[in-house]
Structure formats: structure tokens, C-alpha cells
C-alpha positions, 0 to 999 in steps of 0.5 A: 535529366528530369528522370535523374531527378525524380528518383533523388526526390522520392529518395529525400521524401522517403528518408525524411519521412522515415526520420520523422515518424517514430520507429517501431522499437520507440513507439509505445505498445498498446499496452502501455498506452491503455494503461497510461488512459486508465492511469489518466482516469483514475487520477481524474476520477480521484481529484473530483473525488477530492474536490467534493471532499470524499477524501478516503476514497480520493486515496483508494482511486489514487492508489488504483490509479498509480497501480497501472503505472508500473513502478519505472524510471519513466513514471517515477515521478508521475507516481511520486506526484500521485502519492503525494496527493493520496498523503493529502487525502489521507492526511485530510480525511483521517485528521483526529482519527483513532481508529486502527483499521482506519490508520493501518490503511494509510500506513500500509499504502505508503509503507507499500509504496516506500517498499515498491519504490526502494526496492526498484531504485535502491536506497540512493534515490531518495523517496519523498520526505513528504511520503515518508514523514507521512508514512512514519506519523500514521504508523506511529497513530496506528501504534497508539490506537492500537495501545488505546484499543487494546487497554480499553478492551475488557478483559476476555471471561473464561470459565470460572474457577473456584478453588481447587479441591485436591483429592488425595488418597488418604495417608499411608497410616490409613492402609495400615491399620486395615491391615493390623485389623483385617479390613 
């Protein structure tokens, strides 16, 4: 009975191992673990970015980061958390700006990321007001500077114009008398 045993045993180890360890449709692909690492680096990189008050580049590392995420349900709220520190960097690092180029890159991260998000979960699942109202407040800066820029700027000096001088043929009159006369 001993040998009747061992068998069931062997059988109960296997079958409690294979309960235990992932299979293989569940286990992560490489690919993905690389980029979760670089994702986990990048979001480091970004906060001692942050922290030593680089808050512009803060945003561009964040955004590099969340780029390795692809935009799922699995990693939506990674992503989400994310952008919401890059509207702090951004927040932080443009406060009192007025250049356009400097606003547009704001306003186009977020606008990207509200597009990236609407388009992979529809217009049910709400984005974050903290993002949107950001987004809505730098596109609305960028519209003012750009008006500000835009009636600073000088207007651009063409060729200059004098006054026309027409150059008519004489009147009709004239070809006549040459005529009478034999001109």
C-alpha cells in the first residue's frame, strides 16, 4: 500500500504547484514588464526632477514616462495619476507665464492625453476634471498671448508705394488732329 500511495502524492504536489504558479496566458510578457521598469523610471526620474523644482522638465520626463504605458484599462489610473502630477509641474513652472510656445506645450500634453483617453474608453468614462480644467485654463493663456503677440508685433514693411501715375494714351482728339493735319 505504501507504492499506492506515493503516486497520489506526487499527483497532489503537481496539482497544487500548478495552481500556484501563473500560467503562461496570465503571466506578463517581457514586453510589457520592460515597460512597466521603464515607466517606474521615468516617474522617478520626473518627482527628483520636481523636487529640485525643474518643474517643466518634471512634466516632459512624466509624459515620456506615461508614454510607455499604453493607454488600457489596466493602466488607466496609473496614467491618470501621472497626468495629474504633470498639471502640477505644468501648473508650477508656467504660473505668470506669457509665452505662447511655452503654454502651447501644456495645452497640447493635456489636450493629447484627453484625446488619447476619450478615444480609448468613449465619452462615459469621465477624464479627470483636475486635467481638463487645466487643459481648458492653458488653452485659454495660450488664446491670450497669442492676441497679446500678435498686436505687439509691428506691422510687417512692405515695398513702398508712392502714388500711382497712370499712363493713359492721350484722348482720342489727339489722333484726330494728326490726321486732318498729315502727321
Amino acid at each position: 500500500m505504501k507504492h499506492a500511495t506515493r503516486p497520489s502524492r506526487v499527483l497532489s504536489l503537481l496539482t497544487a504547484l500548478a495552481l500556484v504558479a501563473p500560467s503562461p496566458a496570465l503571466a506578463a510578457p517581457a514586453q510589457d514588464s520592460k515597460a512597466l521598469a521603464a515607466f517606474e523610471a521615468g516617474f522617478t526620474e520626473g518627482q527628483a526632477k520636481f523636487d529640485r523644482g525643474e518643474n517643466l522638465e518634471a512634466a516632459r520626463t512624466w509624459i515620456a514616462a506615461a508614454a510607455n504605458l499604453k493607454e488600457t484599462t489596466a493602466h488607466r489610473d496609473n496614467r491618470a495619476a501621472v497626468y495629474e502630477y504633470v498639471v502640477d509641474a505644468f501648473t508650477r513652472g508656467l504660473q505668470g507665464e506669457k509665452r505662447p510656445e511655452a503654454l502651447r506645450e501644456a495645452a497640447q500634453a493635456l489636450d493629447a492625453y484627453c484625446e488619447g483617453f476619450t478615444r480609448a474608453y468613449g465619452t462615459e468614462t469621465p477624464i479627470s476634471p483636475k486635467i481638463v480644467a487645466a487643459r481648458d485654463d492653458f488653452k485659454q493663456r495660450l488664446a491670450e498671448a497669442e492676441a497679446a503677440a500678435a498686436a505687439e508685433k509691428p506691422p510687417e514693411e512692405g515695398p513702398v508705394e508712392g502714388p500711382r501715375i497712370c499712363r493713359r494714351r492721350r484722348p482720342t482728339t489727339c489722333r484726330s488732329r494728326s490726321r486732318g493735319r498729315g502727321w
